[in-house]
C-alpha positions as CSV (number, residue, x, y, z in Angstrom):
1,X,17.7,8.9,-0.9
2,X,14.4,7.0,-1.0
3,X,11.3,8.7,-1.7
4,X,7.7,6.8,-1.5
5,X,5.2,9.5,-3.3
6,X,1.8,8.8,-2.4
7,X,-1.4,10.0,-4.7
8,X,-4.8,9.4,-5.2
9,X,-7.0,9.3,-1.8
10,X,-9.4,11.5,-1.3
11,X,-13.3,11.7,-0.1
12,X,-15.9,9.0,-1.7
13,X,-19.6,8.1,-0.6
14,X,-19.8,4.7,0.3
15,X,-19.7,1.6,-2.6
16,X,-17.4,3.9,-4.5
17,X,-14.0,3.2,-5.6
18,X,-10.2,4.5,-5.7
19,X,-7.1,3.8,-6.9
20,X,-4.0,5.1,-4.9
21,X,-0.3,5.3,-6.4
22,X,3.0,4.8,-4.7
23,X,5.8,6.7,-7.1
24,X,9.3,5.4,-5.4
25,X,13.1,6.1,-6.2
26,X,16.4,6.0,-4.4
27,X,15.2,2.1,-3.6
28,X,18.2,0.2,-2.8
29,X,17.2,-2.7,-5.0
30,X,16.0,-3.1,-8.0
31,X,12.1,-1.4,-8.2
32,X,11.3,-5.2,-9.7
33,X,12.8,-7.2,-7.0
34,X,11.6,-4.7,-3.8
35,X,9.4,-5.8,-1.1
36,X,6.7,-3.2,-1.3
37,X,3.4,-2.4,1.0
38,X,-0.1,-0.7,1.6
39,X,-0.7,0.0,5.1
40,X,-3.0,1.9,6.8
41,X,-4.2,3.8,10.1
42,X,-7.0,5.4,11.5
43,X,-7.2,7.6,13.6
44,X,-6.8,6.0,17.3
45,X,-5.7,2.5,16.2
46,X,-2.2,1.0,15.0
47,X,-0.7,0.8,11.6
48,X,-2.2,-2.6,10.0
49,X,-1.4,-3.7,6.5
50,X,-3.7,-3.8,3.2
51,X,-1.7,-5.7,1.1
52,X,2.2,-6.5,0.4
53,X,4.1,-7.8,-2.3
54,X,7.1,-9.8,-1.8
55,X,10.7,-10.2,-4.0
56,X,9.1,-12.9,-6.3
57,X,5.9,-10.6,-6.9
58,X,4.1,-13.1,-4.0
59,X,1.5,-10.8,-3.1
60,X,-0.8,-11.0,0.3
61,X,-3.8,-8.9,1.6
62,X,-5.5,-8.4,4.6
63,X,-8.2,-10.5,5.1
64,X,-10.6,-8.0,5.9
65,X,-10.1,-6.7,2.7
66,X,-9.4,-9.2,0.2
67,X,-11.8,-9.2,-2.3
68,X,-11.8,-5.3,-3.0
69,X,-8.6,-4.5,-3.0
70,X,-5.9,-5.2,-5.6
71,X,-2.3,-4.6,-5.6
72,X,-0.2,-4.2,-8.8
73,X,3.0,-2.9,-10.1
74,X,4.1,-0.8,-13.0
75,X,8.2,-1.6,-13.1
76,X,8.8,1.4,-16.3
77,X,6.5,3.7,-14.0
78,X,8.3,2.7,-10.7
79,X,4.9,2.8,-9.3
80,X,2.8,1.1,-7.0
81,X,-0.7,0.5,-7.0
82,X,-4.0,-0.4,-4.6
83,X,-7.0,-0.3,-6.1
84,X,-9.7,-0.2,-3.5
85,X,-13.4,-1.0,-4.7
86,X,-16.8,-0.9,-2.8
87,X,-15.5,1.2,0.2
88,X,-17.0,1.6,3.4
89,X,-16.8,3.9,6.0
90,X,-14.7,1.9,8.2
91,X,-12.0,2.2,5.1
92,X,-11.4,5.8,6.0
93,X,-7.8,5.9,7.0
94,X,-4.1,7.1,6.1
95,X,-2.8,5.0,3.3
96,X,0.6,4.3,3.5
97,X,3.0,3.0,0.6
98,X,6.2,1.2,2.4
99,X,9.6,-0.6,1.1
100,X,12.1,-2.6,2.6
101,X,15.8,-1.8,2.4
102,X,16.5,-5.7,2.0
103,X,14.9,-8.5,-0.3
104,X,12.4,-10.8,0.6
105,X,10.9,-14.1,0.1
106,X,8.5,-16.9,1.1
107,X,5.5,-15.3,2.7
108,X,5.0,-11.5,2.0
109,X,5.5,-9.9,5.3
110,X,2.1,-7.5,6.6
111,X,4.2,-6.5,9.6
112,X,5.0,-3.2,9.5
113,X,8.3,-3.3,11.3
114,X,9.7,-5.1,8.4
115,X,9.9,-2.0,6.4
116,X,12.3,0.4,6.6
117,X,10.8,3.1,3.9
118,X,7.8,5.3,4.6
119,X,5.7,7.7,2.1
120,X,4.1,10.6,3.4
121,X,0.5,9.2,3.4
122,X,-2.5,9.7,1.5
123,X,-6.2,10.4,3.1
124,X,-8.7,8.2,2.2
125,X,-12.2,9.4,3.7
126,X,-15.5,7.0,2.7
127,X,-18.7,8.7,4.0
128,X,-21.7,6.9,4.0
């Protein structure tokens, strides 16, 4: 059974910083090899993604975000990362960690119909 554990949102002023974490098990692959995401949604608006990592570690981010978010991976930990810097109020959103069930290559996919595996979410809320 796959489980996506989300941790580490929570309320921060504006300009401030947090790091959320993505604990997964039951993947069908290998934790190393998975096609993993952040995604987000606020409330009223559609699912978008904040940055994917492919099969080869080919990692992507939104555009309107690149620059204060990073993405990373700790393989012992199973455990995936965003670190989000300099939020803003528009930031404030339901994280979501995702997985696919199958590898993948080439461009890391932000659609979030290529995944298969949803977390539970984490709230991230950026006053200002």
């Amino acid at each position: 059974q796959v489980q996506l554990v989300e941790s580490g949102g929570g309320s921060v002023q504006a300009g401030g910083s947090l790091r959320l974490s993505c604990a997964a098990s039951g993947l069908p692959l290998p934790f190393i090899s998975s096609c993993m995401g952040w995604f987000r949604q606020a409330p009223g608006k559609e699912r978008v993604g904040v940055a994917v990592i492919n099969s080869d570690r080919k990692i992507d981010y939104s555009k309107s975000l690149q620059g204060r978010v990073t993405i990373s991976t700790d393989n012992a930990k199973k455990t995936l990362y965003l670190e989000m810097n300099t939020l803003r109020p528009e930031d404030t959103a339901m994280y979501y960690c995702a997985a696919r069930r199958r590898a993948c290559g080439g461009e890391p996919f932000m659609d979030s119909d290529e995944y298969d595996y949803w977390g539970q979410g984490t709230q991230v809320t950026v006053s200002s």
